[in-house]
C-alpha positions as a Markdown table, in Angstrom:
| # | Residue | x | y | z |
|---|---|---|---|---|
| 1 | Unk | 30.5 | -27.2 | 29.3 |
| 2 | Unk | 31.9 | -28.0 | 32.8 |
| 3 | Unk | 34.2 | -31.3 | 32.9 |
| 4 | Unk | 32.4 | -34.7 | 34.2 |
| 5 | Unk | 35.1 | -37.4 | 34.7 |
| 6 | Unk | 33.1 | -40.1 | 33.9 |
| 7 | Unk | 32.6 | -38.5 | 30.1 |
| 8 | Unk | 36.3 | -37.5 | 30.0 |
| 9 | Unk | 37.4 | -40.9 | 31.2 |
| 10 | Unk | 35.4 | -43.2 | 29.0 |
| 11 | Unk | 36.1 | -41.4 | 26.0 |
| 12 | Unk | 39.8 | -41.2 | 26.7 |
| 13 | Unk | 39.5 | -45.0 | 26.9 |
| 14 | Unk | 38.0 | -45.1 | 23.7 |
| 15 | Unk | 40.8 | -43.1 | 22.3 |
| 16 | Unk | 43.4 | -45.3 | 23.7 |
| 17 | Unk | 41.7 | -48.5 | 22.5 |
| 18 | Unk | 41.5 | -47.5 | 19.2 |
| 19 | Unk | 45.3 | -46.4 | 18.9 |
| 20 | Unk | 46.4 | -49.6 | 20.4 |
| 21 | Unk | 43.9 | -51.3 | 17.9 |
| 22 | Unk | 44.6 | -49.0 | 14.4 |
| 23 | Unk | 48.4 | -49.4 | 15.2 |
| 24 | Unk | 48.3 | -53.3 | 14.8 |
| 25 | Unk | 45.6 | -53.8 | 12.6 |
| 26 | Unk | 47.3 | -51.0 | 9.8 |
| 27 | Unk | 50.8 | -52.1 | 10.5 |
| 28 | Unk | 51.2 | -55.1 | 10.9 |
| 29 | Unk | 50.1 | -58.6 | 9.5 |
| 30 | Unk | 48.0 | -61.5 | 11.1 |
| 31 | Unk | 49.7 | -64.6 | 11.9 |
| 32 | Unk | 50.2 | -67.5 | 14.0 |
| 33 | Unk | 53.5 | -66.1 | 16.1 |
| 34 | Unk | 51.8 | -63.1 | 16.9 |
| 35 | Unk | 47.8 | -63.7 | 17.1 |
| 36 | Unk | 47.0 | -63.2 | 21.3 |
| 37 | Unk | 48.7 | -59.3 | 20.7 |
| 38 | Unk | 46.7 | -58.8 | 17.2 |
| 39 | Unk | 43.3 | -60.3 | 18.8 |
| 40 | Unk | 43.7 | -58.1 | 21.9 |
| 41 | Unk | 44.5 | -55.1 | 19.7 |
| 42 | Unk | 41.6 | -56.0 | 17.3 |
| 43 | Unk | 39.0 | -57.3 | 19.2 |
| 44 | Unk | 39.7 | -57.3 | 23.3 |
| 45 | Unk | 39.8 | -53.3 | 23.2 |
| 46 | Unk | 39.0 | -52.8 | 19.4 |
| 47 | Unk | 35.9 | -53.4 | 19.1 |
| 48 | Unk | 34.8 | -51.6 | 21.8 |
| 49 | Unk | 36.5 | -47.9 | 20.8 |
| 50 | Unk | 34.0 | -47.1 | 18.4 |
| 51 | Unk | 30.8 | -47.9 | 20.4 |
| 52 | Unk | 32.1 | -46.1 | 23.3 |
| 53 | Unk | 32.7 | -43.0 | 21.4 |
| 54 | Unk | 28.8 | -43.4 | 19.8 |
| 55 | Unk | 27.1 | -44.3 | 23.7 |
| 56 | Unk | 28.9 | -40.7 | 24.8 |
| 57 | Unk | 27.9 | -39.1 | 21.9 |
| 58 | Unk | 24.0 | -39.9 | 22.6 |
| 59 | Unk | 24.7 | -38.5 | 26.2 |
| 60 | Unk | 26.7 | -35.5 | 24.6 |
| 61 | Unk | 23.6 | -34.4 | 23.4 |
| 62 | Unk | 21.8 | -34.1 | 26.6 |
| 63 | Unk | 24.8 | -31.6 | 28.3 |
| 64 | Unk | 25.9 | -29.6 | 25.3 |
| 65 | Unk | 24.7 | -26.6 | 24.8 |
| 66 | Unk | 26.3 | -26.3 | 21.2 |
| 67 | Unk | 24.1 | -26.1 | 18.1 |
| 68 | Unk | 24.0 | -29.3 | 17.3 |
| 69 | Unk | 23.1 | -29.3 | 13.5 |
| 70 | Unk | 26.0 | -26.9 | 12.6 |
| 71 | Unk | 27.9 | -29.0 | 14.3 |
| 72 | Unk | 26.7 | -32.2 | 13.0 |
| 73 | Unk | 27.5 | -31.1 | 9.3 |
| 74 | Unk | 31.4 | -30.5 | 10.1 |
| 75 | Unk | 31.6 | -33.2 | 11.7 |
| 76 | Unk | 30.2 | -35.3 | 8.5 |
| 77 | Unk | 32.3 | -32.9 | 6.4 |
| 78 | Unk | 35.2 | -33.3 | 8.5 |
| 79 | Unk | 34.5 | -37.1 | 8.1 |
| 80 | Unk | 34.8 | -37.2 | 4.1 |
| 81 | Unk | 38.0 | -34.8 | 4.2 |
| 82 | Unk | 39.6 | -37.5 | 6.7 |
| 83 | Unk | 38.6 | -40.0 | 4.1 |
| 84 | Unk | 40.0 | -38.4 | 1.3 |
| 85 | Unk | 43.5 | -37.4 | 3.3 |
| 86 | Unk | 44.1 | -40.7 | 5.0 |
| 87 | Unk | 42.5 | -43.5 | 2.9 |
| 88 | Unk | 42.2 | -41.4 | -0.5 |
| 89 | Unk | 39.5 | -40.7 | -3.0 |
| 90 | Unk | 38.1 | -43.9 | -3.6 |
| 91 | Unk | 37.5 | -43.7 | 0.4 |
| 92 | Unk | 35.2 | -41.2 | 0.6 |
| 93 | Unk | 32.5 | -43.9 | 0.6 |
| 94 | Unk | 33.3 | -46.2 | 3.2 |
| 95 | Unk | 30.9 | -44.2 | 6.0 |
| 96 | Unk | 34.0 | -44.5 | 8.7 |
| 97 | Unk | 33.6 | -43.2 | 12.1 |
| 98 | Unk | 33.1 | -39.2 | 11.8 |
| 99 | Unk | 30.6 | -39.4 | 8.9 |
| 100 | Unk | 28.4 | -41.5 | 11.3 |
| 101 | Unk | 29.1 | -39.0 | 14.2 |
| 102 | Unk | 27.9 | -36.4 | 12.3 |
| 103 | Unk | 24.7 | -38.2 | 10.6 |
| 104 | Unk | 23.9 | -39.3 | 14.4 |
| 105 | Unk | 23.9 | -35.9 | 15.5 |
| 106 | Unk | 21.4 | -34.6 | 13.0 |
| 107 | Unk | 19.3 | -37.4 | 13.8 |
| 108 | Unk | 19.6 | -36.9 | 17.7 |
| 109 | Unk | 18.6 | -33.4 | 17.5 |
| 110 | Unk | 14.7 | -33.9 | 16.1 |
| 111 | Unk | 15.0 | -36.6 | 18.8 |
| 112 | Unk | 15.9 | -34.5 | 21.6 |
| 113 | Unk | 11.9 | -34.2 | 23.2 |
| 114 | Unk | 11.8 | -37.6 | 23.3 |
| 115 | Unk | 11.6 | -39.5 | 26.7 |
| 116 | Unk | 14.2 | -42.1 | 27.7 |
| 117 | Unk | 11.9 | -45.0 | 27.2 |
| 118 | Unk | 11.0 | -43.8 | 23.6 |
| 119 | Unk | 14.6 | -43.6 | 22.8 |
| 120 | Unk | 15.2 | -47.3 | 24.3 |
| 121 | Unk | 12.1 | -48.4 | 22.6 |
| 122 | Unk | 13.7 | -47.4 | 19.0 |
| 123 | Unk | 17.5 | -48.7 | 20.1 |
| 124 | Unk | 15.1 | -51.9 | 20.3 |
| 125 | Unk | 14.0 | -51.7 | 16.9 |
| 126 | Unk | 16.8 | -51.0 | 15.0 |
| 127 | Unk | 18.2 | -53.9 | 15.1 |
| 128 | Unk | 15.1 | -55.7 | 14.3 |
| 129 | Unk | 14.9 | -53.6 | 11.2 |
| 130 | Unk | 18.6 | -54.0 | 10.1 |
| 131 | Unk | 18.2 | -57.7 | 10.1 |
| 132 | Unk | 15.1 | -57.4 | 8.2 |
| 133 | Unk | 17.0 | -55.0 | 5.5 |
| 134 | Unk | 20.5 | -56.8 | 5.4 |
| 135 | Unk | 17.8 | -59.9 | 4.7 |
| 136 | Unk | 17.1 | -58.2 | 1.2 |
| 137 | Unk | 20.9 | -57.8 | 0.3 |
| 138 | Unk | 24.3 | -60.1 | 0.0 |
| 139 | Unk | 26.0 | -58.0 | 2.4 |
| 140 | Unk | 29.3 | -60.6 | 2.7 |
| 141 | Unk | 29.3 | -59.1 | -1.0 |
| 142 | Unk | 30.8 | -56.2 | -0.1 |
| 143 | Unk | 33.1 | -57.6 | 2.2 |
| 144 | Unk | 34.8 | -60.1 | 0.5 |
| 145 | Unk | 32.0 | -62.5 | 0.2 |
| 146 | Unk | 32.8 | -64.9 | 3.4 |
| 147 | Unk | 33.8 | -65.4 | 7.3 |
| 148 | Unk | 36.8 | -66.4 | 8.9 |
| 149 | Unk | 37.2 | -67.3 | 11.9 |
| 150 | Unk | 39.5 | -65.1 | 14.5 |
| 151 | Unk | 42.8 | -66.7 | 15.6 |
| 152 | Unk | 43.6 | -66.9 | 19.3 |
| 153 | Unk | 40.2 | -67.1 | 20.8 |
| 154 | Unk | 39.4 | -70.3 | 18.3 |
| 155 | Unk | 42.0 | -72.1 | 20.0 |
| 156 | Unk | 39.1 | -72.4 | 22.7 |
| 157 | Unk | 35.9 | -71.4 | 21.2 |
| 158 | Unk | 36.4 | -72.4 | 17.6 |
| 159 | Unk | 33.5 | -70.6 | 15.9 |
| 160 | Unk | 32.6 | -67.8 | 18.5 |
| 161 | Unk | 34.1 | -65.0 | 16.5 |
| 162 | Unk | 34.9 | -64.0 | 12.8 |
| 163 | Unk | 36.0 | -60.9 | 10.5 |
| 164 | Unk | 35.1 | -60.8 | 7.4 |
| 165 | Unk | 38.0 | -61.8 | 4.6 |
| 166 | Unk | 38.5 | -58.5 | 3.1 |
| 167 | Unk | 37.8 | -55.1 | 3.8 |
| 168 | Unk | 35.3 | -53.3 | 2.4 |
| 169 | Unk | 34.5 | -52.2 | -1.1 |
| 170 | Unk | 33.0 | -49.5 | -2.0 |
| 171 | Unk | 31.1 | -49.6 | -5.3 |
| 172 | Unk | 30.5 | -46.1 | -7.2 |
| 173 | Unk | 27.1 | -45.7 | -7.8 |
| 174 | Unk | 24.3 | -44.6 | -5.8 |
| 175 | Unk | 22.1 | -48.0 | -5.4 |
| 176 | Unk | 25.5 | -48.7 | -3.2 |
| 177 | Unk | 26.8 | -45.2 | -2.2 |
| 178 | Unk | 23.1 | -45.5 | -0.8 |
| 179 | Unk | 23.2 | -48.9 | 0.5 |
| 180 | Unk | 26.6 | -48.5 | 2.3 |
| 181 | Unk | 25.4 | -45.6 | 3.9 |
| 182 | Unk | 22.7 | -47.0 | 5.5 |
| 183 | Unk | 23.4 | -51.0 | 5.8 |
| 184 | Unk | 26.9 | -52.3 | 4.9 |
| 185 | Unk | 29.5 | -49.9 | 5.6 |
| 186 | Unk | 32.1 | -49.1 | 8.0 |
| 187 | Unk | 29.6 | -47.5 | 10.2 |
| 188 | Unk | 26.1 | -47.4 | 8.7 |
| 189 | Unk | 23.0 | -46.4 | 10.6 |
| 190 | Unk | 21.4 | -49.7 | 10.8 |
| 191 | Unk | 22.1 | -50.8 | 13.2 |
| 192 | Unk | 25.0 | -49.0 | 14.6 |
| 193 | Unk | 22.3 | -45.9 | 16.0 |
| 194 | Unk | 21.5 | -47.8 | 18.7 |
| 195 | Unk | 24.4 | -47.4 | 20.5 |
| 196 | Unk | 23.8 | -43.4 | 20.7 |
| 197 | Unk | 20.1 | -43.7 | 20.9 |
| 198 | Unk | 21.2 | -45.8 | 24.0 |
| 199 | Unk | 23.3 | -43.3 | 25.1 |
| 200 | Unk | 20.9 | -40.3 | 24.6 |
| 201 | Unk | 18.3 | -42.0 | 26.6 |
| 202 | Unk | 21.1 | -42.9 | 29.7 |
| 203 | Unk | 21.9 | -39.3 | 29.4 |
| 204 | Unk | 18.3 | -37.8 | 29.8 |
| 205 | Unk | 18.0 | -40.2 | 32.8 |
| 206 | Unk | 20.9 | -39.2 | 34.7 |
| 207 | Unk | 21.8 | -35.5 | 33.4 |
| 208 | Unk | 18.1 | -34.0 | 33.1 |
| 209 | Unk | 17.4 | -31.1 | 35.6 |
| 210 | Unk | 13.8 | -33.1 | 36.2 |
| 211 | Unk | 15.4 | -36.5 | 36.4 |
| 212 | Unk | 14.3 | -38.7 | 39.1 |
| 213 | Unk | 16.8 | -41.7 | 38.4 |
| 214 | Unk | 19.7 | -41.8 | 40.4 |
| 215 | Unk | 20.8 | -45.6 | 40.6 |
| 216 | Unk | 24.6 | -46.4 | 38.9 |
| 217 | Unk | 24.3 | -49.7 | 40.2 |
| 218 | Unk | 21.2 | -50.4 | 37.9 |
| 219 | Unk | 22.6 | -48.7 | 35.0 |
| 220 | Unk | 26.0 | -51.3 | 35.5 |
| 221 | Unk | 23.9 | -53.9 | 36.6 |
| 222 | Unk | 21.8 | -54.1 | 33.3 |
| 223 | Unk | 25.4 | -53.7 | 31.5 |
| 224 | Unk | 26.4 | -57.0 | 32.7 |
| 225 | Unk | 23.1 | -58.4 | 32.1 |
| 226 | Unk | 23.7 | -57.7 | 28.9 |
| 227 | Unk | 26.9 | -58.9 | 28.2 |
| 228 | Unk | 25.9 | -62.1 | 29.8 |
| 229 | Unk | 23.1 | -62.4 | 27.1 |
| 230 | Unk | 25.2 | -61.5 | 24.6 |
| 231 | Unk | 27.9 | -64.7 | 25.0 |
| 232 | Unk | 24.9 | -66.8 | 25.6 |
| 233 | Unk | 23.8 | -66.0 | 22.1 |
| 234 | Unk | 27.0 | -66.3 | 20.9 |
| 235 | Unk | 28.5 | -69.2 | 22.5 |
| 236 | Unk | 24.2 | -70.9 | 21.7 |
| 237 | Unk | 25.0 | -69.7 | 18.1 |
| 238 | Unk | 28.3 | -71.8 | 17.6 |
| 239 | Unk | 26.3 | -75.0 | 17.4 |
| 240 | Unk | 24.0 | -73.8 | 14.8 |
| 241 | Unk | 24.2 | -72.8 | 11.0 |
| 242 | Unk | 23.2 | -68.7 | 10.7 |
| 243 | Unk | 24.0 | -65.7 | 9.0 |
| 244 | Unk | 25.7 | -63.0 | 11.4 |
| 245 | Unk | 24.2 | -60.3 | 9.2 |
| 246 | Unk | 20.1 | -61.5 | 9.7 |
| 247 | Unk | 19.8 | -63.5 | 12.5 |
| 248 | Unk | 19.1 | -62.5 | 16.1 |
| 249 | Unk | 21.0 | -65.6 | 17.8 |
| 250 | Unk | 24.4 | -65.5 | 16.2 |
| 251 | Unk | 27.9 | -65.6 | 16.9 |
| 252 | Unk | 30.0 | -62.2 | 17.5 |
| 253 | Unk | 31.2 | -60.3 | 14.5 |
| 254 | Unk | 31.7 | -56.1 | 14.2 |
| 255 | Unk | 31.3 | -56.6 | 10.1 |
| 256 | Unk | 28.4 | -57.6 | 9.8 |
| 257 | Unk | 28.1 | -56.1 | 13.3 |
| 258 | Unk | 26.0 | -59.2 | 14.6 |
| 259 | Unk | 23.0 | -58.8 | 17.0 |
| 260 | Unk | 25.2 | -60.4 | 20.3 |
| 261 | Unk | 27.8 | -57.7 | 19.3 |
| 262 | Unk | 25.5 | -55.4 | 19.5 |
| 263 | Unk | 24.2 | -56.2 | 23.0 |
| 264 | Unk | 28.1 | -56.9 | 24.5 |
| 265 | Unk | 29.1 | -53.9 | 22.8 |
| 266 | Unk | 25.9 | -52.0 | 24.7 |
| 267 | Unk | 26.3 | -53.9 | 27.7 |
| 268 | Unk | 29.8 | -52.9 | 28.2 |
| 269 | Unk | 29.1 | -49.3 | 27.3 |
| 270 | Unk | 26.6 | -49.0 | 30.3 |
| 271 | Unk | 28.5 | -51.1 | 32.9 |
| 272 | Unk | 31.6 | -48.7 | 32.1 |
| 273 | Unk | 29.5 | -46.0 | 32.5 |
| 274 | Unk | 27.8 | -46.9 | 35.7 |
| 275 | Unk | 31.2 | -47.7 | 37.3 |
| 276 | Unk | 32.8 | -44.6 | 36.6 |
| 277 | Unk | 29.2 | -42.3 | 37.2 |
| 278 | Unk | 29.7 | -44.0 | 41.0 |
| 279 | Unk | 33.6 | -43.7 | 41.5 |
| 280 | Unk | 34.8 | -40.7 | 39.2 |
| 281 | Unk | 31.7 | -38.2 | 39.5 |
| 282 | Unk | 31.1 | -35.5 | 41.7 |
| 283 | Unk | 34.7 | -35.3 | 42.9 |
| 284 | Unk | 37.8 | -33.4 | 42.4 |
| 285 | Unk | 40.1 | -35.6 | 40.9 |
| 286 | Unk | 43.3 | -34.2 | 40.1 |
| 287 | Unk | 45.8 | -37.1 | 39.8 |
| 288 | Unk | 48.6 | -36.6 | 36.6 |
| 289 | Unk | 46.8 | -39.7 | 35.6 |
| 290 | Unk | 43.3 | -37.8 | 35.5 |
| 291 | Unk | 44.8 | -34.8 | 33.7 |
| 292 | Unk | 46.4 | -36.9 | 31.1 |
| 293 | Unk | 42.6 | -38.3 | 30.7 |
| 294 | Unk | 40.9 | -34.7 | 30.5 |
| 295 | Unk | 43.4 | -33.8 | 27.6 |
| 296 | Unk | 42.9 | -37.2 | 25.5 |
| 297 | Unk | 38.9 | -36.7 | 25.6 |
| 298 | Unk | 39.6 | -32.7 | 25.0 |
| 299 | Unk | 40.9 | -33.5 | 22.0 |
| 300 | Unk | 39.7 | -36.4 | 21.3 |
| 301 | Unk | 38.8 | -35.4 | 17.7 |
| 302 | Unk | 41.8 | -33.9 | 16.7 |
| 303 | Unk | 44.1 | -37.0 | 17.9 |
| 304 | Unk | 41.1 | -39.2 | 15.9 |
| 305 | Unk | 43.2 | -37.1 | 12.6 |
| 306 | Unk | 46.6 | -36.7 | 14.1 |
| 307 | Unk | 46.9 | -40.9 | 14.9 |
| 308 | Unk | 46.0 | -42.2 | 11.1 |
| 309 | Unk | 48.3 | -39.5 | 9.8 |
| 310 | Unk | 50.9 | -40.7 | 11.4 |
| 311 | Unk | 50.2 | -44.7 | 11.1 |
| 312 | Unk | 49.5 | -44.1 | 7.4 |
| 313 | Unk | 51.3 | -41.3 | 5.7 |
| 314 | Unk | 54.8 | -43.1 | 6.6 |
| 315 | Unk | 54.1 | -46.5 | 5.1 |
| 316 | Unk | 52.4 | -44.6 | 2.2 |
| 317 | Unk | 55.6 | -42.6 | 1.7 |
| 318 | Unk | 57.9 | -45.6 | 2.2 |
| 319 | Unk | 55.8 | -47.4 | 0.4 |
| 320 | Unk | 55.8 | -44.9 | -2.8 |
| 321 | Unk | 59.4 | -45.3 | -2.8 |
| 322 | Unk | 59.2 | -48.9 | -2.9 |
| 323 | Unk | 57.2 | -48.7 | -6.0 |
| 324 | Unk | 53.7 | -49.8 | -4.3 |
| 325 | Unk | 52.2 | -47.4 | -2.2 |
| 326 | Unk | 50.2 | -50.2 | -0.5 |
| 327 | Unk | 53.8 | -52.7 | -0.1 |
| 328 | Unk | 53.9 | -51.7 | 3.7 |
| 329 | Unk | 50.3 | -51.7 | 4.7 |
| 330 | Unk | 49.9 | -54.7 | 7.6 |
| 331 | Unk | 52.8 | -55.1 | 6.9 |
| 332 | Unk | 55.1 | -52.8 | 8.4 |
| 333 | Unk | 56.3 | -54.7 | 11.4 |
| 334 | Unk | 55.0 | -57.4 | 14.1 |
| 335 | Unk | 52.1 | -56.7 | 16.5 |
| 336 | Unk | 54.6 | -56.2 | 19.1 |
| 337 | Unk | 56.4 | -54.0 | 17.8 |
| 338 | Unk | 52.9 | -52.2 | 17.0 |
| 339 | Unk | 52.4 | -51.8 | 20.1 |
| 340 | Unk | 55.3 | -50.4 | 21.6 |
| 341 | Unk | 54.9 | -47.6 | 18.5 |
| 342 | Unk | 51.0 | -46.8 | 19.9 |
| 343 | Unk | 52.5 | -46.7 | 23.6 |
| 344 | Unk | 54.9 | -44.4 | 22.3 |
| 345 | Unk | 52.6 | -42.0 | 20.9 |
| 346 | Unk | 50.4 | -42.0 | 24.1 |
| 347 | Unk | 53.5 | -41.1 | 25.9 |
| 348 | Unk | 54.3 | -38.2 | 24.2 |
| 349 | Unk | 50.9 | -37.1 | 23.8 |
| 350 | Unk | 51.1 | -35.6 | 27.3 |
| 351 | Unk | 53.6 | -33.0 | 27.3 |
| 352 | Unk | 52.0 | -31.9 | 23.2 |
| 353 | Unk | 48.7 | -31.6 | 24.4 |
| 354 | Unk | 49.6 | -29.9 | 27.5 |
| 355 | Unk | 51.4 | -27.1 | 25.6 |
| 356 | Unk | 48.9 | -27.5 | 22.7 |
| 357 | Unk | 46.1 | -26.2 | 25.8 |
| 358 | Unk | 48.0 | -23.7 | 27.1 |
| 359 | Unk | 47.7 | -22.2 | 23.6 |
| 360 | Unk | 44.2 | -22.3 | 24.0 |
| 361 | Unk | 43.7 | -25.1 | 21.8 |
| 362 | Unk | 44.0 | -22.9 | 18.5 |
| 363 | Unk | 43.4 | -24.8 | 15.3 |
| 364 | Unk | 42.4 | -28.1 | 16.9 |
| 365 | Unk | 39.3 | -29.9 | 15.8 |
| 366 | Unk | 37.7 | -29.1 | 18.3 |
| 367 | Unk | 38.6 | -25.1 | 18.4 |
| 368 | Unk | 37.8 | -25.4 | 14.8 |
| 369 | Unk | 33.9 | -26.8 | 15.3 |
| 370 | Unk | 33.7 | -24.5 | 18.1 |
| 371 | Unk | 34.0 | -21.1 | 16.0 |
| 372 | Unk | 32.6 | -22.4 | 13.1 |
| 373 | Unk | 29.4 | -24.1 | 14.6 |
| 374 | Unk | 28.6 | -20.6 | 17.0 |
């Protein structure tokens, strides 16, 4: 599949955010000395990795010419292996970020006759529907039963934002297994297949052979209307008493991921998008800068694995020899320090990668889903 910069750049973006993010939020703890680099980590770049990597995985499914449901079932398998490696066993049900790729790519590919404004039409529902649902359970049950309220940002808006207490907990047996896959995990369906249905139907509009829409400006355009709308509802829902996880004018919160974090989230995946479609695409672009891009979203994947291996398995180890495997977890050094350690690893990514390509990218991920999914 021939390189499009816009592609390689937002999903290199999404790569660095969530490094930047995973390296403060897993090592080190929340507090008052360090809160403006733990929210920025967390939520100024956090939570906006994962719905990044969803929107280009709708428009993924427009260019690729891969099989798509061979593909879709590593990925998902790929996804409860990670699970198992990284978090252990009793992870394998949390429905993290590749378990969710993979599902959305089965789904996308009975939805790929579909016209752009039947895909929007269903990104429009899905929400609707996961309000509805999450109506019919206590989802705060699985997350530690209550809201509090982000640090840093409260300092000006004090009830804009909130996380839930604890994360979440998966309960072994298949009323939840099922529930969690489809309404309260980390990633569930509803409502987080919007983004890609989003993304899918942006894709068919720009990347068709027959398209007849051509207009970055309207695509960015409707991005910032959305974000606008989105803190309006939030900043609207301050002054009144509702439930993030059922009501459509709430404040912003990724667990229960709240209807105005769905539209900033959405907004700021197609104003990204139309930016770099107008600046980044269609030229040659060959700036060390660019490169370094390219191999991030080449394997993009592969450094999804390689970053939690090396942000968990240390503090595990050191932790084992403590005598509580968990005694380092948040709690491994301050948010600074954090993220000097992520810059770090970005750093040397370059040359690795580099000589990892030259190699022809044997045993990656991605080489791996390649062979196997022909």
């Amino acid at each position: 599949m021939k390189r499009i910069n816009s592609i390689d750049t937002l999903r290199a973006l999404a790569i660095l955010f969530m490094i930047y993010c995973h390296f403060v939020i897993f090592l080190s703890p929340l507090n008052d000395q360090y809160k403006w680099p733990y929210f920025f980590a967390n939520h100024v770049i956090g939570d906006f990795a994962a719905p990044l990597f969803f929107f280009l995985v709708g428009i993924s499914q427009v260019i690729s010419k891969n099989p798509h449901l061979k593909k879709a079932f590593l990925i998902f398998l790929s996804g409860l292996i990670f699970s198992l490696i990284i978090r252990g066993p009793m992870a394998l049900a949390e429905w993290d970020t590749l378990t969710f790729i993979g599902t959305t790519m089965f789904i996308l590919h009975f939805l790929k006759s579909w016209k752009p404004i039947q895909l929007f039409l269903l990104a429009a529902l899905i929400p609707c529907l996961s309000l509805l649902l999450r109506g019919q359970i206590n989802y705060l049950s699985y997350w530690g039963d209550k809201l509090e309220f982000v640090p840093g940002i409260s300092d000006f808006f004090p009830t804009i934002l909130a996380d839930p207490s604890e994360e979440y907990k998966v309960l072994y047996n298949f009323k939840d297994v099922f529930i969690g896959f489809f309404l309260v995990g980390y990633f569930p369906v509803f409502p987080w297949l919007s983004i890609p249905l989003v993304g899918m139907g942006v894709g068919k509009l720009i990347f068709s052979p027959l398209k007849k829409f051509n207009s970055e400006f309207m695509i960015s355009f409707s991005g910032f209307i959305m974000i606008i709308v989105a803190c309006s509802l939030a900043y609207i829902a301050q002054f009144h008493s509702s439930d993030p996880a059922t009501s459509f004018v709430s404040i912003l919160t990724f667990y229960p991921q709240s209807f105005s974090m769905l539209i900033l989230q959405l907004g700021l995946c197609l104003f990204l998008f139309g930016l770099c479609r107008k600046f980044l695409d269609n030229k040659q672009l060959q700036s060390p800068w660019m490169i370094y891009l390219r191999l991030l979203s080449t394997f993009s994947l592969t450094i999804y694995f390689i970053h939690h291996m090396i942000v968990f398995w240390p503090i595990y180890i050191a932790g084992l020899l403590k005598g509580n495997i968990e005694y380092y977890y948040t709690n491994a050094m301050n948010s600074w320090m954090a993220l000097l350690c992520a810059t770090i690893l970005l750093a040397l990514l370059f040359p690795f990668l580099k000589f990892w390509q030259s190699k022809g990218n044997k045993y990656s991920l991605e080489w791996i889903l390649k062979h196997f999914s022909a």
